[in-house]
C-alpha positions as CSV (number, residue, x, y, z in Angstrom):
1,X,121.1,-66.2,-8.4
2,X,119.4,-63.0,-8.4
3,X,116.9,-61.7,-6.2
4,X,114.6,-60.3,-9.1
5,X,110.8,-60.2,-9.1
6,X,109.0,-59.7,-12.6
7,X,105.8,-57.5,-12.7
8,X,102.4,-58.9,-13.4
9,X,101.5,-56.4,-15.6
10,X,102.1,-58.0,-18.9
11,X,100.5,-61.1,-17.9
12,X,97.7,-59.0,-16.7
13,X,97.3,-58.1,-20.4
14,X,98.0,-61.5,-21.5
15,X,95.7,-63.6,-19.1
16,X,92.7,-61.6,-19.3
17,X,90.1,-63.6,-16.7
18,X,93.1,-65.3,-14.9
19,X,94.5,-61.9,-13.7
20,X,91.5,-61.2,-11.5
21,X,92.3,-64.7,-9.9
22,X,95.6,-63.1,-9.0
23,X,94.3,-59.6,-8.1
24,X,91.9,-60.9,-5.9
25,X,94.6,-63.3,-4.7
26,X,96.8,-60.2,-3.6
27,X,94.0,-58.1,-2.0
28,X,94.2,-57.7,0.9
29,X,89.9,-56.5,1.1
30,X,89.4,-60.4,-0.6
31,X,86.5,-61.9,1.6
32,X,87.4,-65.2,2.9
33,X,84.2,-66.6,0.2
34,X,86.2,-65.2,-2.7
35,X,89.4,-66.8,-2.0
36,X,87.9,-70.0,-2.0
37,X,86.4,-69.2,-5.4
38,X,89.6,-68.4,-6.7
39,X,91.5,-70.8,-4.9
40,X,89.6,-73.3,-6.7
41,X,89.6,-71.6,-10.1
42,X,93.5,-70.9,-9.6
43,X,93.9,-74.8,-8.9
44,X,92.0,-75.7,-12.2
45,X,94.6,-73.5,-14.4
46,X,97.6,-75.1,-12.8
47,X,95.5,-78.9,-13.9
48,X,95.6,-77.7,-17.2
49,X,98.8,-76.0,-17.4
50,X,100.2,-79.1,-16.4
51,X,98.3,-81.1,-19.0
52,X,99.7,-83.6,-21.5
53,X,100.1,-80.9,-24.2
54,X,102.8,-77.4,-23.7
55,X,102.0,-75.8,-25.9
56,X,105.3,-73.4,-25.5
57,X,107.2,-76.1,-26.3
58,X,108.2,-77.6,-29.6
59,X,107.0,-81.2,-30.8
60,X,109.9,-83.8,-29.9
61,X,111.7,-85.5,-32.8
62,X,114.1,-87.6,-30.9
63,X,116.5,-90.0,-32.4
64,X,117.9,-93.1,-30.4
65,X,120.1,-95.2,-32.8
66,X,123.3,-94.4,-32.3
67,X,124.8,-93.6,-35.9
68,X,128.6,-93.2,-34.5
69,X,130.7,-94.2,-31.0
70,X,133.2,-92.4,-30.0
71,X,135.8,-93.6,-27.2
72,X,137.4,-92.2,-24.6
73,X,139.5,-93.9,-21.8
74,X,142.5,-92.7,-20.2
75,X,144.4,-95.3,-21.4
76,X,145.4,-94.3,-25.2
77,X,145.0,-97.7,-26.5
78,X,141.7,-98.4,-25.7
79,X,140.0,-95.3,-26.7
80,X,139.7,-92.7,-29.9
81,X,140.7,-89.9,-27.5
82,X,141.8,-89.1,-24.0
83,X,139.8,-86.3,-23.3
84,X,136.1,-85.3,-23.2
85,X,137.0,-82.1,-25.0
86,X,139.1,-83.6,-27.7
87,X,136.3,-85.9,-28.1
88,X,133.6,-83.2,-28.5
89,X,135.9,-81.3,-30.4
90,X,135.7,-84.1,-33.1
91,X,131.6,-83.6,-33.6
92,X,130.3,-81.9,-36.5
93,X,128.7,-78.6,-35.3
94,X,125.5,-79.4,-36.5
95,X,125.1,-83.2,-35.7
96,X,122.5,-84.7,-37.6
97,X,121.8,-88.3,-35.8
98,X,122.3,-89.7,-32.6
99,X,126.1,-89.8,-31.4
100,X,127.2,-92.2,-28.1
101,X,130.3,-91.0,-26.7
102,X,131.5,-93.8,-24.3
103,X,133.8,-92.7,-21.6
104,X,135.6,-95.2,-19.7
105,X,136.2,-95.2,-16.0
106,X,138.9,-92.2,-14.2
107,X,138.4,-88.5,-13.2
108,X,138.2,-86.2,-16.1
109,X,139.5,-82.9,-14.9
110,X,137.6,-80.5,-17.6
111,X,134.9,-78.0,-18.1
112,X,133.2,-79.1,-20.8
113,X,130.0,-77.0,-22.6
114,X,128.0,-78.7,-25.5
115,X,127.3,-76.0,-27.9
116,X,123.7,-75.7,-28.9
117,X,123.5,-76.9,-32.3
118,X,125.1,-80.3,-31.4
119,X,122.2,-81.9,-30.7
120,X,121.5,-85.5,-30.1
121,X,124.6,-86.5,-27.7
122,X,124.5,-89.3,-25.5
123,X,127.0,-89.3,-22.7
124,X,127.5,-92.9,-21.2
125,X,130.0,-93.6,-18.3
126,X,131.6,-96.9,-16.8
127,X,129.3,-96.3,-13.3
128,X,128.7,-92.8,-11.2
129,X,131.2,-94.4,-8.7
130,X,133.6,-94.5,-11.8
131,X,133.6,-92.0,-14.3
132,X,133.9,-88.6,-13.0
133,X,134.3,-85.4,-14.7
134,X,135.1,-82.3,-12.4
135,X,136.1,-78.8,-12.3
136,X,136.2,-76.1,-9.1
137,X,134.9,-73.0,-11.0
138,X,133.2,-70.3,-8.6
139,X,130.5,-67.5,-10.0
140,X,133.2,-64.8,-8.5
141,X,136.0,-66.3,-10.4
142,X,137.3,-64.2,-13.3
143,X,136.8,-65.4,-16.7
144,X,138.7,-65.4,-20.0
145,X,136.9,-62.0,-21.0
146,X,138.4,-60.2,-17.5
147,X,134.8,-60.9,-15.7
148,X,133.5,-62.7,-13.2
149,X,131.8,-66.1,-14.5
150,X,128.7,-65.8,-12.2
151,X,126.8,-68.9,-11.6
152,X,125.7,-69.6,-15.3
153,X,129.3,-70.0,-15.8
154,X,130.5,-71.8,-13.5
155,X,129.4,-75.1,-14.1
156,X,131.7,-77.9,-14.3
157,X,130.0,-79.3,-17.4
158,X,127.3,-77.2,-19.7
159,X,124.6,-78.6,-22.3
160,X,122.9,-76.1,-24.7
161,X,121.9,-78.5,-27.3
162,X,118.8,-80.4,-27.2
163,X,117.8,-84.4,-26.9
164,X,121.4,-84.5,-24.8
165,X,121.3,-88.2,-22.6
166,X,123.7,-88.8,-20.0
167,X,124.0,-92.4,-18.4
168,X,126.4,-93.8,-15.6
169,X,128.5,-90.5,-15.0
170,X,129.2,-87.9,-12.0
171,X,129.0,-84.2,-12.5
172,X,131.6,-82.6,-9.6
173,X,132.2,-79.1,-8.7
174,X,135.1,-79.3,-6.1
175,X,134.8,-75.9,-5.1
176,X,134.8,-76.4,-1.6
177,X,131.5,-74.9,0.5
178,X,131.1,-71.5,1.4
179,X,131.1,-70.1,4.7
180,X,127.8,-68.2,5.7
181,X,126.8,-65.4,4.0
182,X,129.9,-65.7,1.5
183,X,128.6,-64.3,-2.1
184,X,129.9,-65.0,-5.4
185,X,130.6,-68.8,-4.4
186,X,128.1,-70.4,-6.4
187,X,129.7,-73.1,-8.3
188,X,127.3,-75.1,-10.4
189,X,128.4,-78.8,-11.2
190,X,126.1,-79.0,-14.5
191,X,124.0,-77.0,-16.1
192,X,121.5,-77.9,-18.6
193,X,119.8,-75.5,-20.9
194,X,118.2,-77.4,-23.7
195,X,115.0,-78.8,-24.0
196,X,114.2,-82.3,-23.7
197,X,117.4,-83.9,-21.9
198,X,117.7,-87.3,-19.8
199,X,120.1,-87.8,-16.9
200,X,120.0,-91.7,-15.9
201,X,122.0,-93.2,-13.1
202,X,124.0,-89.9,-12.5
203,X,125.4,-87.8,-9.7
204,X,125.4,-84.3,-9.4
205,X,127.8,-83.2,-6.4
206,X,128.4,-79.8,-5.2
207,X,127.7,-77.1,-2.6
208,X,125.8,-74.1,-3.2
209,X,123.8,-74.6,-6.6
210,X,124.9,-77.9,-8.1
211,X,122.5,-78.5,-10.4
212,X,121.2,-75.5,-12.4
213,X,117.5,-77.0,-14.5
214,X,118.2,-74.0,-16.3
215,X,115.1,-74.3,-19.1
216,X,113.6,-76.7,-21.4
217,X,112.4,-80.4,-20.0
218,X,113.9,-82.5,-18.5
219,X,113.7,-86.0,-16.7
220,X,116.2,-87.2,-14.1
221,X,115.9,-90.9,-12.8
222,X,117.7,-93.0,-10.5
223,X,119.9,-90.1,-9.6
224,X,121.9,-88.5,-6.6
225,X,121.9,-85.1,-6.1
226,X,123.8,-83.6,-3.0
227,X,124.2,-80.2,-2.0
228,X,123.6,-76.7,0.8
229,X,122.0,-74.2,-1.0
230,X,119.5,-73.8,-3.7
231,X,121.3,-77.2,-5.2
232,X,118.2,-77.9,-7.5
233,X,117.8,-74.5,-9.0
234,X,116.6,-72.9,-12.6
235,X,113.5,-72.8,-14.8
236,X,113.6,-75.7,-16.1
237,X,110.0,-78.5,-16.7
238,X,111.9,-81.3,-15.1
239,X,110.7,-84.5,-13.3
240,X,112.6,-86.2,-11.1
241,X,112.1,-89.8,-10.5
242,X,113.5,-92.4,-7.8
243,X,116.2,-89.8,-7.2
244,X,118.3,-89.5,-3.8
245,X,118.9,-85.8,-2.6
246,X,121.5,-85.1,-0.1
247,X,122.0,-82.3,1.7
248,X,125.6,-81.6,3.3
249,X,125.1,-78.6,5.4
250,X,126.1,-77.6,9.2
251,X,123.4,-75.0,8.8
252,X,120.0,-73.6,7.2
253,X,120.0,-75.1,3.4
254,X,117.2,-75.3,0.6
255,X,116.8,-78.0,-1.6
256,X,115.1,-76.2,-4.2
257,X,114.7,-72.8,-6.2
258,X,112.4,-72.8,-8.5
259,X,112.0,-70.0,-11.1
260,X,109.3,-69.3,-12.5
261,X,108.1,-66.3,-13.0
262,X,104.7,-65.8,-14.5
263,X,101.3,-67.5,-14.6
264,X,102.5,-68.0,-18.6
265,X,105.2,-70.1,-17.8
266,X,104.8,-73.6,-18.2
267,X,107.8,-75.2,-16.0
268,X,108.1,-76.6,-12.1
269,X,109.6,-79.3,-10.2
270,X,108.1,-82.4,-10.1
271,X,109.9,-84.9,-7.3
272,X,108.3,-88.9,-7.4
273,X,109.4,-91.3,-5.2
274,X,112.7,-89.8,-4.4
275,X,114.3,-89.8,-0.9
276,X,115.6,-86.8,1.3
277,X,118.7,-87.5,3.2
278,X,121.5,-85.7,5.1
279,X,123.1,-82.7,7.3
280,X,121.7,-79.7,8.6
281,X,118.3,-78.0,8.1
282,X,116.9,-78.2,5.4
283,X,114.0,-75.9,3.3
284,X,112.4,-77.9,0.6
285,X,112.2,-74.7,-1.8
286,X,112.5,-71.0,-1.3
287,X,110.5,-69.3,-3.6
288,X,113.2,-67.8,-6.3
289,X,110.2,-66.8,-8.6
290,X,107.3,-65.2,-7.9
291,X,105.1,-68.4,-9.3
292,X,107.9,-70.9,-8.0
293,X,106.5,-74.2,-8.3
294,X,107.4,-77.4,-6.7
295,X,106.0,-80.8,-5.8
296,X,106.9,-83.7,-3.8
297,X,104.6,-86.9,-4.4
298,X,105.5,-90.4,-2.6
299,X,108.9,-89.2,-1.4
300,X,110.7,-90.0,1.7
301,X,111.9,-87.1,4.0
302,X,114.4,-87.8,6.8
303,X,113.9,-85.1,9.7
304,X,116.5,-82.8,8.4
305,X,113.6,-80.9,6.6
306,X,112.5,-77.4,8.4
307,X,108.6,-78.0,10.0
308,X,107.9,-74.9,7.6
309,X,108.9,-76.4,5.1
310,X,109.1,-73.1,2.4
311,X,110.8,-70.0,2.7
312,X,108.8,-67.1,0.6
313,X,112.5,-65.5,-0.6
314,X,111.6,-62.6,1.9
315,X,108.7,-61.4,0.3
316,X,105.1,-62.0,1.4
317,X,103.8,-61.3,-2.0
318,X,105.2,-64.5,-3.6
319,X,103.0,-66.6,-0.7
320,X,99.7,-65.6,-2.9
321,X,101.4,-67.0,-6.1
322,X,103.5,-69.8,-5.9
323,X,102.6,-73.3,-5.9
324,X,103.9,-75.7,-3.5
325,X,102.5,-79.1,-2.7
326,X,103.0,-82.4,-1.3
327,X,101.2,-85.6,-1.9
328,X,101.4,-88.8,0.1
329,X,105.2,-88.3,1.2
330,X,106.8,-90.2,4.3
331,X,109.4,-89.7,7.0
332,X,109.9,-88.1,10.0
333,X,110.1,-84.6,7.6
334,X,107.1,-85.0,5.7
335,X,105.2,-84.2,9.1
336,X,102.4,-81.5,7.2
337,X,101.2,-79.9,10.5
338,X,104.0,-77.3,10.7
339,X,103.7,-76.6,7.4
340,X,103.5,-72.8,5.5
341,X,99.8,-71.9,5.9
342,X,100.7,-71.3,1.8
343,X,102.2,-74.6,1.3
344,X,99.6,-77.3,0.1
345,X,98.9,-81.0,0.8
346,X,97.5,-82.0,-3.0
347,X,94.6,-84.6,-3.1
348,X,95.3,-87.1,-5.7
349,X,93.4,-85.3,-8.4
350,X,95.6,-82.5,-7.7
351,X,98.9,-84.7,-7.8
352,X,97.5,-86.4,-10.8
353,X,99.3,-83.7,-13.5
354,X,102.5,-83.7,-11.6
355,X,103.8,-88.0,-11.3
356,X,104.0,-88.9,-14.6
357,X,106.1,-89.1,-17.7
358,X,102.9,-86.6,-19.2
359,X,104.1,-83.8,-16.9
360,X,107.4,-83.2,-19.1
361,X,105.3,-84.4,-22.8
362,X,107.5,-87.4,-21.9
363,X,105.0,-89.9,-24.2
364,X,106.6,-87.7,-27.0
365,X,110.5,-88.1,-26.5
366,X,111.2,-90.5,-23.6
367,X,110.2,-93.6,-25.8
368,X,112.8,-95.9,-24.8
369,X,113.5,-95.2,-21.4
C-alpha cells in the first residue's frame, strides 16, 4: 500500500460550507469555542453521510434464484469440473441471472479472478474448515507481463464483478510472514472490488494485507479474518458483523487501513459484534487515508490491542480528519482511557448510522440474508 495523501483542494471547491469545517479543523489559530462548533457540525455530516441513501452508489438489482449449478469436487465423478478455473471458465462473460457454483470439500491450489462483467456468482463451499482455495503470491513477485504484481495482484482469489456471494469457503495466501521492515511482501488472500458483495461463514487467512475491501459495499458475517499488518485494508463501504479477527504477530500489527480519502467519499469500516483475538500488539487502524474511517460498536477486544489504539500513518494532519470511534465495546482492550486524544467514544446517536444493514443500503440488496 502506498503512503499517498490526496489534497483538499478539489473538495474545497466541491464542499463549499463543509471546507471551512476542515480549514478551521487544521488551524492551528482555531479557538478552543470554534472547534466545538465544528466538531459538532463535522459530526452532523458524517450522520448523514452515513444515511440510508449513497447517493454515489447505484440502485441494487440483485437476483437470488439460482438459474444454473455448477459442480466441482475433486473427485471427477461427482462433479462437472475439477477445478475452480475450469469451472469459471465455463460462465458466459456477461452472465445474466444468478449462477451457484458448488465446490465440494479439498484444497484448491489456484488463483482465481472473476472478471467484472460476470456478475451474479455465488461461491458455496462444503465448510471454511473444508474447502480451501490457496495461492502464495507476493506484491514483489514478478508477473506474466515481466512486473512486479504489487499488492492488487497478489491476491489468491480476485472478484471484479458485482452481487458476487461466497458461503462456507477459506480464502489462503500461504505466503509465509514477513520479517520487519521487509517490503514488497504483501500478499493479499482475496480481494474484492465490486460493489454490493456478501461473504458468509468464510475465512480469510494471511499475513500482511489479507483481505483487500478494495471498493464498492460490502457485508461480511460470521467470518474469520486473521492476519499482522493492515489485514483489513482498502476503500471499500463494508460492514462486518459477528466476525472473529485474529491477529498472528510477534510484533506491532494493525487490524485495519482504511482508505478514504476525501470528505466526498462515502465508504468506512463498520465492525458489530465481532471479537479481537490473538498475538502481538495490535493497532486497531492506522490511518491509510487522510479521512480513514473506522468503527467498532459492541465488539470484544482481548488485551492484544495498543492503549492508543490508532496510529495517524506518521502524519499529524490526518488526526484533524479521520474518523475513528468506538461504541459500547468490551475486553481487557477496549479500555478507552489510553486512547488517541483524536480517537472517539460515539454516543449511541452517533453509533446509530454505523450498526446496521442501512449503513451498506443493505435494505436494497441483502434481502435474503
Amino acid at each position: 500500500m502506498g503512503k499517498d495523501c490526496s489534497t483538499l483542494l478539489m473538495g474545497m471547491k466541491l464542499l463549499g460550507a463543509t471546507t471551512l469545517i476542515i480549514l478551521l479543523l487544521t488551524s492551528s489559530t482555531t479557538s478552543a469555542s470554534s472547534i466545538k462548533n465544528n466538531e459538532e457540525s463535522y459530526l452532523n455530516w458524517v450522520r448523514r453521510m452515513s444515511s440510508r441513501n449513497h447517493s454515489n452508489f447505484l440502485d441494487a438489482k440483485n437476483k437470488f434464484h439460482p438459474c444454473k449449478t455448477i459442480k466441482v469436487n475433486k473427485n471427477p465423478k461427482l462433479a462437472h469440473f475439477t477445478t475452480l478455473d475450469a469451472a469459471i471458465s465455463s460462465i458466459p462473460l456477461f452472465n445474466p441471472c444468478r449462477l451457484l457454483i458448488s465446490v465440494g470439500p479439498g484444497t484448491y491450489r489456484e488463483k482465481i479472478e472473476i472478471p467484472m462483467t460476470m456478475a451474479y456468482v455465488t461461491l458455496e463451499g462444503a465448510g471454511a474448515g473444508k474447502t480451501i482455495i490457496r495461492w502464495d503470491d507476493t506484491a514483489d513477485r514478478v508477473g506474466p507481463n515481466g512486473q512486479p504484481l504489487g499488492t492488487y495482484g497478489s491476491a489468491t482469489f480476485a472478484v471484479n464483478a458485482p452481487y458476487f456471494v461466497a458461503k462456507n469457503i477459506t480464502f489462503k495466501n500461504k505466503a509465509p510472514p514477513p520479517p520487519a521492515g521487509a517490503t514488497g511482501k504483501q500478499a493479499v488472500a482475496l480481494r474484492i472490488s465490486a460493489d454490493m458483495a456478501a461473504f458468509i461463514n468464510c475465512k480469510f487467512i494471511g499475513a500482511q494485507d489479507t483481505l483487500y475491501d478494495h471498493k464498492g459495499r460490502h457485508y461480511f458475517k460470521n467470518c474469520h479474518i486473521q492476519g499482522s499488518v493492515d489485514f483489513i485494508f482498502g476503500d471499500g463501504l463494508s460492514l462486518y458483523q459477528d466476525c472473529h479477527l485474529h491477529a498472528k504477530t510477534k510484533s506491532y500489527g494493525a487490524l485495519t487501513a482504511q482508505k478514504r480519502e476525501s470528505m466526498l467519499e462515502e465508504t468506512g469500516f463498520s465492525f458489530v459484534n465481532c471479537k479481537v483475538t490473538g498475538s502481538g500488539a495490535l493497532y486497531l487502524g492506522r490511518a491509510w487515508g487522510t479521512f480513514s474511517r473506522v468503527v467498532f460498536a459492541y465488539t470484544y477486544m482481548d488485551k492484544i490491542i495498543t492503549p492508543r489504539g490508532w496510529y495517524d500513518w506518521g502524519d499529524k494532519q490526518r488526526q484533524m480528519t479521520v474518523f475513528y470511534g468506538q461504541f459500547k465495546c468490551s475486553g481487557p482492550g477496549a479500555d478507552y482511557g489510553g486512547r488517541v486524544s483524536w480517537a472517539r467514544e460515539l454516543t449511541k446517536q452517533e453509533a446509530e448510522p454505523f450498526i446496521s444493514l442501512s449503513f451498506i443500503d443493505g435494505h436494497q440488496w441483502l434481502t435474503n440474508f
